[in-house]
DSSP file (Angstrom, degrees, kcal/mol; ACC not computed):
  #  RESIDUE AA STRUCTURE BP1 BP2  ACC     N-H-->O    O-->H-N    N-H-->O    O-->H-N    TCO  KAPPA ALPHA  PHI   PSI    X-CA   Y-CA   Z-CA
    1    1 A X              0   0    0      0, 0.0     2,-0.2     0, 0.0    32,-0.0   0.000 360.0 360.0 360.0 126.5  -21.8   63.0  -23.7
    2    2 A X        -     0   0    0     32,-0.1     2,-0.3     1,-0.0    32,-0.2  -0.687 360.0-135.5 -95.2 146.9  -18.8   60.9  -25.5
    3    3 A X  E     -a   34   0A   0     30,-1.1    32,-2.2    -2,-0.2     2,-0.5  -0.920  12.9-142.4-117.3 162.5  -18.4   57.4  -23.8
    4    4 A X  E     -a   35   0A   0     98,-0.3   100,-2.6    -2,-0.3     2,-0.4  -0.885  16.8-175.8-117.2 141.5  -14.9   56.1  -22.9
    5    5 A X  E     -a   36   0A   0     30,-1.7    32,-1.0    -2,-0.5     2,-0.5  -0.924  14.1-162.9-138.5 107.1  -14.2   52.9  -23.2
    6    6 A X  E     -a   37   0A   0     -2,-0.4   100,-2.5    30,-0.2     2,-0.6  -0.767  22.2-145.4 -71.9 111.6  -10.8   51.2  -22.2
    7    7 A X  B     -c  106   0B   0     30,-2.0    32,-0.2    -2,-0.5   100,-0.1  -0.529   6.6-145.8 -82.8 116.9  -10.4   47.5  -24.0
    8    8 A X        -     0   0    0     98,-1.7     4,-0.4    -2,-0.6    78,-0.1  -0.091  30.6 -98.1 -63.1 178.1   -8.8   45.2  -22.2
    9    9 A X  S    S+     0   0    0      1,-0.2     4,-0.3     2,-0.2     5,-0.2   0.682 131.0  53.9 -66.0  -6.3   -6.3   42.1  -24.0
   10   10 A X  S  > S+     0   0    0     96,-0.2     4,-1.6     1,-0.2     3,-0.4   0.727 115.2  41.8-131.5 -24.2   -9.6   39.8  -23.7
   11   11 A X  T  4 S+     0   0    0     95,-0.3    -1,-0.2     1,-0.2    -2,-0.2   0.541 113.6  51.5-102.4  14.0  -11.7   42.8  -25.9
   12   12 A X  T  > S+     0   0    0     -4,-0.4     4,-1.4     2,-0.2    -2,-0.2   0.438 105.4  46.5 -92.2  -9.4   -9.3   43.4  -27.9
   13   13 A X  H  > S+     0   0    0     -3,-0.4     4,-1.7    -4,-0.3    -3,-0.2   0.704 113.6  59.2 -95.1 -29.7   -8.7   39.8  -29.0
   14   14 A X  H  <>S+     0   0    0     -4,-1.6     5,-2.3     2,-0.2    -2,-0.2   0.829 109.2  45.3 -62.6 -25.4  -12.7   40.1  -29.2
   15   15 A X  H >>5S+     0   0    0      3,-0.2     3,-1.2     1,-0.2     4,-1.0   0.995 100.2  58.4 -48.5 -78.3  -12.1   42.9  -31.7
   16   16 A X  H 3<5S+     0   0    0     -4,-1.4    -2,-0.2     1,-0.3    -1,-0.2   0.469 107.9  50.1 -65.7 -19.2   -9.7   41.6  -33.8
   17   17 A X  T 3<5S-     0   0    0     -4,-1.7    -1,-0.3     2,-0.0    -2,-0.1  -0.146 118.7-114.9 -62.4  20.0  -12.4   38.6  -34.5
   18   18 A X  T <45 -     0   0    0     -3,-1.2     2,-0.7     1,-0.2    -3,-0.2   0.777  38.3-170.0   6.9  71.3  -15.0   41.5  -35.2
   19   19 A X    >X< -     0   0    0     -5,-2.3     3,-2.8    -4,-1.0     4,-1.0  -0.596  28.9-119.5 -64.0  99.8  -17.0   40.7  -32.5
   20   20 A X  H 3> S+     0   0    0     -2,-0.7     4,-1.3     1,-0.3    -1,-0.1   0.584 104.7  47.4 -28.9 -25.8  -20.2   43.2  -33.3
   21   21 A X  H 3> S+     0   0    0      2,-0.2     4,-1.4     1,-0.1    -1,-0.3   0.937 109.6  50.2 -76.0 -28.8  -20.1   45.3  -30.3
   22   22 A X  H X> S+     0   0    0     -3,-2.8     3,-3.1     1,-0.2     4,-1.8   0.991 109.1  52.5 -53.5 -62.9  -16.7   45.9  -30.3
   23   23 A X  H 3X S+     0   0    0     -4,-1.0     4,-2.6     1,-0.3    -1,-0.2   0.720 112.5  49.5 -35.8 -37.4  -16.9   47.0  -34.1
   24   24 A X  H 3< S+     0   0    0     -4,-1.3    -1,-0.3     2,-0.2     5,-0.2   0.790 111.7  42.1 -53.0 -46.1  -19.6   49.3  -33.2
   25   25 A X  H XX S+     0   0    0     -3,-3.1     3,-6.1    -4,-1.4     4,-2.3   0.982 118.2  49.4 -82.6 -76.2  -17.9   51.0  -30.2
   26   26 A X  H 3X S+     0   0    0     -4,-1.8     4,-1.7     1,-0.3    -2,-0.2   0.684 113.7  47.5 -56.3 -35.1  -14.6   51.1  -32.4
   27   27 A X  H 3X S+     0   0    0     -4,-2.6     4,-0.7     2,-0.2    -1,-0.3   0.641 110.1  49.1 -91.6  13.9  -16.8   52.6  -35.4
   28   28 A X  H <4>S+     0   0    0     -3,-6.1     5,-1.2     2,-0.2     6,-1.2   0.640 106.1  55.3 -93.3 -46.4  -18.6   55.4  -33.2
   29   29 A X  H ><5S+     0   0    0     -4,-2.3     3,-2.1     4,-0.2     5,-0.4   0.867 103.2  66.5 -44.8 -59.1  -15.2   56.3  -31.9
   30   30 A X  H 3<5S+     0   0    0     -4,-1.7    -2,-0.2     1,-0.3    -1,-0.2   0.634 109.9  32.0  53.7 -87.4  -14.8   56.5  -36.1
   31   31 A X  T 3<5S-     0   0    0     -4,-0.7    -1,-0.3     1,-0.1    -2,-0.2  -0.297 124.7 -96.6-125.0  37.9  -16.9   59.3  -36.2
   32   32 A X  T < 5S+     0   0    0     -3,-2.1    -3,-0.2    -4,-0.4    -2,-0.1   0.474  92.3 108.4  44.5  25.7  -16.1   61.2  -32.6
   33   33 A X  S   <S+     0   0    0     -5,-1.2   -30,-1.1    -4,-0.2     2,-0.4   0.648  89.7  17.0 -76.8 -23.6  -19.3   59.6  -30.4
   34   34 A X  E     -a    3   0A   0     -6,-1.2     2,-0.4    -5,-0.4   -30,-0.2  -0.978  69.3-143.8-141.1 156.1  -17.0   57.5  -28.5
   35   35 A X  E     -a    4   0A   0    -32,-2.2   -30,-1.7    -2,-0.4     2,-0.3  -0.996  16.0-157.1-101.8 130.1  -13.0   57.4  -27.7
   36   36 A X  E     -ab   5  63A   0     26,-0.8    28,-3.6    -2,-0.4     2,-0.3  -0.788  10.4-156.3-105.4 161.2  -11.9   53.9  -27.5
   37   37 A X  E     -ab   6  64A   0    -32,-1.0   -30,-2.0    -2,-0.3     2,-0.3  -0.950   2.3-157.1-136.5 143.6   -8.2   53.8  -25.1
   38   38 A X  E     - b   0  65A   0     26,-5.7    28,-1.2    -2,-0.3     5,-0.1  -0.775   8.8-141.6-125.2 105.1   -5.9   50.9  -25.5
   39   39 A X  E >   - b   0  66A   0     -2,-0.3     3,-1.5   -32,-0.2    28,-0.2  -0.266  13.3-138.2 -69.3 128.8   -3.4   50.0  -22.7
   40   40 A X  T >> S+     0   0    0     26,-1.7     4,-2.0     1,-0.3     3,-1.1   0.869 108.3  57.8 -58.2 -45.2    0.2   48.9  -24.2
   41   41 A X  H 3> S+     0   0    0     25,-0.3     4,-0.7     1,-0.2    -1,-0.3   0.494 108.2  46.2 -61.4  -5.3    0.4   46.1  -21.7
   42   42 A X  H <> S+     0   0    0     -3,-1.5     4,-0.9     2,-0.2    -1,-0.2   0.360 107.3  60.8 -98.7  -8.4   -3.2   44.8  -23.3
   43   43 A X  H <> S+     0   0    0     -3,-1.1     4,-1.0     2,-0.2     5,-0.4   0.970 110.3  42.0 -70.3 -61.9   -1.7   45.3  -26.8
   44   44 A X  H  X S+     0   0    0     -4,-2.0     4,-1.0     1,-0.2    -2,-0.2   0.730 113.6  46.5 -81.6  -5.5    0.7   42.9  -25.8
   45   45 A X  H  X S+     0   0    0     -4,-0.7     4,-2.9     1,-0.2     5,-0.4   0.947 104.4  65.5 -50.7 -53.1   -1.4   40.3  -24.0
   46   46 A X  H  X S+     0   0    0     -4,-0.9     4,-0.6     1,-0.2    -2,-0.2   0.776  97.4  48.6 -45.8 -49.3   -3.5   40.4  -26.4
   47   47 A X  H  < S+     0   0    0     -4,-1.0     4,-0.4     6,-0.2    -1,-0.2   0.558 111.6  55.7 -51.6 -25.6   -1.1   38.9  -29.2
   48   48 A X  H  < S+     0   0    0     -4,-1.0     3,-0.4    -5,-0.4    -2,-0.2   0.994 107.6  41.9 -55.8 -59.0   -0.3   36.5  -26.8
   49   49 A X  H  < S+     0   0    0     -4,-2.9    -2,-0.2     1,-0.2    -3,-0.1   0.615 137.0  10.8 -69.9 -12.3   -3.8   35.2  -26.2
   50   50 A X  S >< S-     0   0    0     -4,-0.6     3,-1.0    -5,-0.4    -1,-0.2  -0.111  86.1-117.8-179.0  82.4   -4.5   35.4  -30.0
   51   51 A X  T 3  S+     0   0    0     -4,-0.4    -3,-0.1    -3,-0.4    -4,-0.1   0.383 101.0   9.6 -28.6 132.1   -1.8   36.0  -32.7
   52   52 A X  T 3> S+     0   0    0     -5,-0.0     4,-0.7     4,-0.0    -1,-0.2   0.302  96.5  99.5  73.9   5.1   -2.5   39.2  -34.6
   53   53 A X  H <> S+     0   0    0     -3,-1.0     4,-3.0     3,-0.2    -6,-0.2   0.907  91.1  46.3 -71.0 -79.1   -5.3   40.4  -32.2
   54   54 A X  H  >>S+     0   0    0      2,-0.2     4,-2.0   -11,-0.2     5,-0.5   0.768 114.1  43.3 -35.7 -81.8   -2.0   42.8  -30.5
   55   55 A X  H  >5S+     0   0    0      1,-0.3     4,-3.0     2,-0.2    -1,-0.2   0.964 114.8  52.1 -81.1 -58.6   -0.5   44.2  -34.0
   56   56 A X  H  <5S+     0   0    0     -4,-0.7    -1,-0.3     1,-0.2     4,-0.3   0.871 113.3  47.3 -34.3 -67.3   -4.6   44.8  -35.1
   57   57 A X  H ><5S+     0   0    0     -4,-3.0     3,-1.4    -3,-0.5    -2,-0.2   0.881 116.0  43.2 -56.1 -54.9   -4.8   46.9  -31.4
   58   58 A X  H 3<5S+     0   0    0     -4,-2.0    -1,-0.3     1,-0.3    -2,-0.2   0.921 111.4  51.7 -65.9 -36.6   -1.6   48.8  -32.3
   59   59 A X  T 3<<S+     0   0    0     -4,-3.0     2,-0.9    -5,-0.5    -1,-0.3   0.510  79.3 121.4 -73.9   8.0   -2.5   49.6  -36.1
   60   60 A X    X   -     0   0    0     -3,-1.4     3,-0.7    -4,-0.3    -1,-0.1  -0.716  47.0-165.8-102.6  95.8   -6.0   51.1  -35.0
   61   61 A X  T 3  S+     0   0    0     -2,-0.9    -1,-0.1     1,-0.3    -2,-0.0   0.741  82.4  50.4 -70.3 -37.3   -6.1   54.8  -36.3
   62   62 A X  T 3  S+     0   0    0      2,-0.0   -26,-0.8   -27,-0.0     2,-0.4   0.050  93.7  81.2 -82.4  38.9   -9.3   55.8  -33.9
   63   63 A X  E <  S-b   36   0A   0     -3,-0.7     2,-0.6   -28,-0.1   -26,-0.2  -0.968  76.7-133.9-146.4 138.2   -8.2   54.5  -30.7
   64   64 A X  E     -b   37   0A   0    -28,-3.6   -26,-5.7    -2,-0.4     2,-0.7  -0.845  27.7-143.5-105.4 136.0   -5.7   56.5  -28.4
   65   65 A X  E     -b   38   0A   0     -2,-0.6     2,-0.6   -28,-0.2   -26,-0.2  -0.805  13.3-152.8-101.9 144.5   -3.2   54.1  -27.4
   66   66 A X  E     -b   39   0A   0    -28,-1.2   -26,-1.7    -2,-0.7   -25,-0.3  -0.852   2.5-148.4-109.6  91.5   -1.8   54.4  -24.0
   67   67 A X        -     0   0    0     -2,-0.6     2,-0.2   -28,-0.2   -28,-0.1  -0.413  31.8 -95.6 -66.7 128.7    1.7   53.3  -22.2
   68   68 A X        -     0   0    0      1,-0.1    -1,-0.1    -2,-0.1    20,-0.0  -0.374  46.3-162.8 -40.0 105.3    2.5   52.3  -19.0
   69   69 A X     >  -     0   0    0     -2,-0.2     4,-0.7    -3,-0.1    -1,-0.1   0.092  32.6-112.1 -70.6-176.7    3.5   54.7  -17.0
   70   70 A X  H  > S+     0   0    0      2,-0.1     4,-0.5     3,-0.1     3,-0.3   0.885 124.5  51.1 -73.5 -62.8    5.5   55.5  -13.4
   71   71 A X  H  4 S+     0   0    0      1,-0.3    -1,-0.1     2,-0.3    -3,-0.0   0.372 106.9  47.2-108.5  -3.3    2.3   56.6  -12.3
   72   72 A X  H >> S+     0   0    0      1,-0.1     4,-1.1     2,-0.1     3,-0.5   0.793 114.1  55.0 -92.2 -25.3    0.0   53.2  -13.5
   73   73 A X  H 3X S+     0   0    0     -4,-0.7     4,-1.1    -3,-0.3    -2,-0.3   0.674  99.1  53.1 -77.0  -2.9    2.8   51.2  -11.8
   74   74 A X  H 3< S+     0   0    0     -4,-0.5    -1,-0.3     1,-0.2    -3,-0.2   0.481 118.2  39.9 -95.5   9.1    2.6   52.9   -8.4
   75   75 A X  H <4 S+     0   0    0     -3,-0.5    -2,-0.2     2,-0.1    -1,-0.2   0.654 118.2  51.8-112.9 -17.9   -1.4   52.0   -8.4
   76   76 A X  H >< S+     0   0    0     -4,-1.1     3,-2.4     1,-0.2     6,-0.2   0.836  96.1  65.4 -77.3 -44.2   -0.5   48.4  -10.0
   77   77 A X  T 3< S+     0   0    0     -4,-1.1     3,-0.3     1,-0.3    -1,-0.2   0.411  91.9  62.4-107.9  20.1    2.0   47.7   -7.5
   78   78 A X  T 3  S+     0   0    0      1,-0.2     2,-0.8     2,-0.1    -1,-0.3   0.841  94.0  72.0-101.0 -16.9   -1.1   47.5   -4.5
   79   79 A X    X   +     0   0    0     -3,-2.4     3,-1.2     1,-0.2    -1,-0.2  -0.755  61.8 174.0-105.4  98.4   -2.6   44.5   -6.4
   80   80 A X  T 3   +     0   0    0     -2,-0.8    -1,-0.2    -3,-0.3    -2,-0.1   0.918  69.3  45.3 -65.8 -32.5   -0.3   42.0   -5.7
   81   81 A X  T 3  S+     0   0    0      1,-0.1     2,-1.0    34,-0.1    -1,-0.2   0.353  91.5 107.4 -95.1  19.7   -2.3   38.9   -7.4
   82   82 A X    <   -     0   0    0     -3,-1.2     5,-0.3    -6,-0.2    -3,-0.1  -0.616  69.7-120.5-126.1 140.0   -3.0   40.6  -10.1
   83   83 A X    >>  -     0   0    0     -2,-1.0     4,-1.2     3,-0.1     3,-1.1  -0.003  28.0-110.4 -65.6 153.0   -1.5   40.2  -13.7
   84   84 A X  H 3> S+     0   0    0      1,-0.3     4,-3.1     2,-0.2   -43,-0.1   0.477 112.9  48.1  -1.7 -67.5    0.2   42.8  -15.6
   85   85 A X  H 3> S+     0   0    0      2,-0.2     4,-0.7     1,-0.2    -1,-0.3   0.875 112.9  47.8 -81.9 -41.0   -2.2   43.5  -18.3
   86   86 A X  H X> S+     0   0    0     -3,-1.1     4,-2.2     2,-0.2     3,-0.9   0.944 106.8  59.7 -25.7 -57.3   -5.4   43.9  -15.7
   87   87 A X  H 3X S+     0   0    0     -4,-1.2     4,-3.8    -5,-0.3     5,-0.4   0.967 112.6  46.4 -66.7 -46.7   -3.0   46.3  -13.4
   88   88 A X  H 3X S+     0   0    0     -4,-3.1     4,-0.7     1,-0.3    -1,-0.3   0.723 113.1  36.6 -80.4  -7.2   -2.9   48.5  -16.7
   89   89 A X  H <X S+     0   0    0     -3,-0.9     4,-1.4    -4,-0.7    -1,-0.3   0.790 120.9  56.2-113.1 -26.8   -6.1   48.9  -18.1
   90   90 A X  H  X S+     0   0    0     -4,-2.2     4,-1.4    -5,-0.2     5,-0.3   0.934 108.8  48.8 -45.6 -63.4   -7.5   49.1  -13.9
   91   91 A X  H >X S+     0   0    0     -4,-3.8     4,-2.9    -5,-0.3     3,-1.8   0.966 102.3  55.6 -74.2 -29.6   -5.3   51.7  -13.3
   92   92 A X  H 3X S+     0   0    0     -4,-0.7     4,-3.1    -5,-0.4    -1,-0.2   0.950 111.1  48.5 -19.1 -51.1   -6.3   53.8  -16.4
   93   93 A X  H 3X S+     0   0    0     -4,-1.4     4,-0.7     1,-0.2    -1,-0.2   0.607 109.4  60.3 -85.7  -0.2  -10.0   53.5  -14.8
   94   94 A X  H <X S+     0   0    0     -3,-1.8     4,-2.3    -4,-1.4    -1,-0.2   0.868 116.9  26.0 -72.6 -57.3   -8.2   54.7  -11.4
   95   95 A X  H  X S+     0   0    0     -4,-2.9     4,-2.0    -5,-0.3    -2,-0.2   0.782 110.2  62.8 -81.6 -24.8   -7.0   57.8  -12.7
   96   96 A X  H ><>S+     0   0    0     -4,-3.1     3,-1.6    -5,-0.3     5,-1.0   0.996 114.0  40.7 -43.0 -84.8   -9.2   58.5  -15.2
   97   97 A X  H ><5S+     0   0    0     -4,-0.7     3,-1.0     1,-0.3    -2,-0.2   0.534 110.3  64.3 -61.5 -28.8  -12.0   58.6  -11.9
   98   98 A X  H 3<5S+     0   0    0     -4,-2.3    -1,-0.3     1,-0.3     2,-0.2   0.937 107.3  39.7 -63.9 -62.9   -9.1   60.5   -9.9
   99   99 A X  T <<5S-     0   0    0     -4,-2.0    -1,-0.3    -3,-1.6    -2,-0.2  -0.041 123.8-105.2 -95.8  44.2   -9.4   63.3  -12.3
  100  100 A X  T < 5S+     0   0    0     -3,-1.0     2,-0.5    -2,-0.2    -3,-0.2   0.532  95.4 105.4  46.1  30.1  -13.2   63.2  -12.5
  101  101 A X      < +     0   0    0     -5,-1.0     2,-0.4    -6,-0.1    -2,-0.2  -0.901  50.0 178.2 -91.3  90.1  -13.2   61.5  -16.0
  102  102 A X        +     0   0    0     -2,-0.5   -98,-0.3    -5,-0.2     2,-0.2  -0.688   5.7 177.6-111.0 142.9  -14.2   58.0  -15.0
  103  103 A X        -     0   0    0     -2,-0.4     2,-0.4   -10,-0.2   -98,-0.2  -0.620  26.8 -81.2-110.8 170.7  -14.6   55.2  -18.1
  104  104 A X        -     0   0    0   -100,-2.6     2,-0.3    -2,-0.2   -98,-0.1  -0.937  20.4-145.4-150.5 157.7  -15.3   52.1  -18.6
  105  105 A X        -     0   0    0     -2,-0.4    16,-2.3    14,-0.2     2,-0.5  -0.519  18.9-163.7-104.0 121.2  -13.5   49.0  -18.5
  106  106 A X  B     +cd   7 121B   0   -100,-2.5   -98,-1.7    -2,-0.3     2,-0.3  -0.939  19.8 147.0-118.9 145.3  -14.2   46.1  -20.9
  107  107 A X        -     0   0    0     14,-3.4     3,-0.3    -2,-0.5    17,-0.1  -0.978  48.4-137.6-151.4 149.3  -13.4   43.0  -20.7
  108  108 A X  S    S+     0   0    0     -2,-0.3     2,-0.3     1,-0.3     3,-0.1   0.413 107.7  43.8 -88.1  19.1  -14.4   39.3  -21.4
  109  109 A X        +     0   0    0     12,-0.2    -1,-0.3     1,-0.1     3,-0.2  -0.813  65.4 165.7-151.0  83.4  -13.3   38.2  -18.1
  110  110 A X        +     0   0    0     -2,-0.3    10,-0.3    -3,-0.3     3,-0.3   0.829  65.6  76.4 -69.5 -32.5  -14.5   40.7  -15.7
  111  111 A X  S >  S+     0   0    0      1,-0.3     3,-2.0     2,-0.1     2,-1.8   0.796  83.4  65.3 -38.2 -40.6  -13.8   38.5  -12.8
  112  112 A X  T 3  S+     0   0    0      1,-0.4    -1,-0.3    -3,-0.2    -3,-0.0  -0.270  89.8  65.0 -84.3  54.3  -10.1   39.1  -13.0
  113  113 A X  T > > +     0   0    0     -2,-1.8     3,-0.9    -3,-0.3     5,-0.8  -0.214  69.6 109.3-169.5   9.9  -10.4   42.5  -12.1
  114  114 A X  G X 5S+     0   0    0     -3,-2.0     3,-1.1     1,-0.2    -2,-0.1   0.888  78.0  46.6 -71.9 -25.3  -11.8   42.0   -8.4
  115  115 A X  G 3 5S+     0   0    0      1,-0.3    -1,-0.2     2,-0.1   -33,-0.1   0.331 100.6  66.5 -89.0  18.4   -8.9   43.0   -6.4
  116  116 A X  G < 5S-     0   0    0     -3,-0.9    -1,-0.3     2,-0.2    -2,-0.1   0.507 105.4-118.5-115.3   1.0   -8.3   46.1   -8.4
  117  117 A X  T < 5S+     0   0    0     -3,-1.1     2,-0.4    -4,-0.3    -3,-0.1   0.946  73.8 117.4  70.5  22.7  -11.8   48.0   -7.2
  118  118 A X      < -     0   0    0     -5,-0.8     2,-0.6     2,-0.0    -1,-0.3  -0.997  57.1-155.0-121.1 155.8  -13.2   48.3  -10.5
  119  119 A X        -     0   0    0     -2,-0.4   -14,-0.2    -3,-0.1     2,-0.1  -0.861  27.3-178.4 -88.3  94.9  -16.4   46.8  -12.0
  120  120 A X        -     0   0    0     -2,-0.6     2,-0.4   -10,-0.3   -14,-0.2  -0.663  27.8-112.3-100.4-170.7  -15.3   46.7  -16.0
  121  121 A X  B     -d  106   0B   0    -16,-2.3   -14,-3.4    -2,-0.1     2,-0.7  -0.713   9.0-123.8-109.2 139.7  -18.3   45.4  -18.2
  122  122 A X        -     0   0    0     -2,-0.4   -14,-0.1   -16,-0.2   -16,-0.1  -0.833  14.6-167.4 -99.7 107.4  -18.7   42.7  -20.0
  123  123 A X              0   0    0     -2,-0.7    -1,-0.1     1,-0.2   -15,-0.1   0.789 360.0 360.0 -40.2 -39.6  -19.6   43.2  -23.8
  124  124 A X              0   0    0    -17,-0.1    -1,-0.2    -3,-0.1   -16,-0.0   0.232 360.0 360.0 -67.9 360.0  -20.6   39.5  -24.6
């Protein structure tokens, strides 16, 4: 069994500081044990919260990176208090579970992910 793991902006800025788990997950993905997924809206949060964390996300050769769609914004648009980059890496773990793939979501701030219905993990 490969596990999937979508990184949020707040474990991706935890990457780009090589925070050991991360490095781990990112180097079993490496060697086709794990898939890591990166939501475009977390690329760019991520360079927000911690210049060069976002352009690390995007250059990252084992990692399938993922775009906002039509179809993350009609599941985004049900959490009204919650921001952008949450709505995108939540609705991954919607539709992913919709088509009986379900992942999981990490993040160093799971809290901000209560209105969407997911539980994501915290690495830390």
């Amino acid at each position: 069994m490969t596990l999937t793991a979508v990184l949020d902006h707040t474990a991706l800025a935890a990457l780009y500081r090589a925070d050991p788990f991360l490095t781990g997950l990112y180097i079993e993905a490496s060697r086709g044990s794990g898939q890591v997924i990166i939501p475009s809206l977390s690329v760019r949060a991520a360079e927000r919260h911690v210049v060069g964390a976002g352009k690390h996300a995007a250059s990252l050769r084992f990692a399938e990176q993922v775009p906002f769609t039509a179809a993350h914004a009609v599941d985004a648009m049900a959490w009204k208090d919650v921001d952008w980059p949450v709505a995108h890496a939540a609705a991954i773990a919607w539709q992913a579970a919709r088509e009986g793939a379900p992942l999981t979501v990490l993040s160093l701030e799971p809290e901000v992910y209560a209105a969407t219905g997911i539980t994501p993990l915290n690495p830390s």
